[in-house]
N, C-alpha and C positions, 0 to 999 in steps of 0.2 A: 127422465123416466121415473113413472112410480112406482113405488114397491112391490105391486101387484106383479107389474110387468118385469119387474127384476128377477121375481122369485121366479115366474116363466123360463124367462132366457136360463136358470142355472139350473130348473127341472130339466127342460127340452137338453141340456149341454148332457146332462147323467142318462138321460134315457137315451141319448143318441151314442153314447159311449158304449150302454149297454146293449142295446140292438146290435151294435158294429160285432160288438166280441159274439154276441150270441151265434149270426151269421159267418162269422168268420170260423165257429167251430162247424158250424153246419155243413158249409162248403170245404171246408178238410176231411172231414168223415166221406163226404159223397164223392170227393178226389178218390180217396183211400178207394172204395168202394169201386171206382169205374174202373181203378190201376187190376186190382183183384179180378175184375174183369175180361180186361182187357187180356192179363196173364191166361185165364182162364182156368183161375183158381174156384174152385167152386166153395172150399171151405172156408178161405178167406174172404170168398165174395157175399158168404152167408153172415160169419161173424159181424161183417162191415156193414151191410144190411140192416142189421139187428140193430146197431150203434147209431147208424142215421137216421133209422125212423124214430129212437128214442130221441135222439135232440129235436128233429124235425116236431115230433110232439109237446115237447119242452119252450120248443120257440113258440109253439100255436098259444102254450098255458099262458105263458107272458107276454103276448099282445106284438111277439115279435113279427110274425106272420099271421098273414089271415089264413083261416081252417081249410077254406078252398084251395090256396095255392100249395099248402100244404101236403092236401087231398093228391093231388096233382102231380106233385114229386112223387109221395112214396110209389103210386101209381106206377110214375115211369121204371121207380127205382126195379119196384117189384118186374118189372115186364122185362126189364132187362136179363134180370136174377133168371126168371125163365124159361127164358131162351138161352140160359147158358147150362142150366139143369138139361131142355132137351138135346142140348148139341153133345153135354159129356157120357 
């Protein structure tokens, strides 16, 4: 292998580390976030809202997600958030 392609394989290894962690906080916040829900906390479903859309935005800055899928989630998130405002 030449050095080119070495340097490759140990970026792709750092950035695939980094993406995992990134998404792995992303998907804990939006757990938090659907529990809150679920409970039918409204103020902890807000707090948690707040916290996901900022990583959610955080992963778009760093190329961890693309802007569309991101678009996407908050979307859901928010629709969810809601319809838990008009039920309480």
């Amino acid at each position: 292998m030449n050095l080119s392609a070495e340097k490759r394989v140990r970026q792709n290894k750092k950035r695939r580390l980094r993406n995992r962690m990134v998404k792995s906080e992303v998907h804990t916040a939006i757990k938090g976030f659907e529990k809150a829900v679920e409970m039918k906390d409204q103020a902890l479903a807000k707090e948690k809202l707040v916290e996901s859309i900022s990583l959610l935005d955080r992963a778009v800055s760093k190329g961890v997600y693309h802007r569309n899928t991101v678009s996407r989630k908050k979307s859901r998130l928010s629709k969810s958030y809601n319809a838990l405002s008009k039920v309480a």
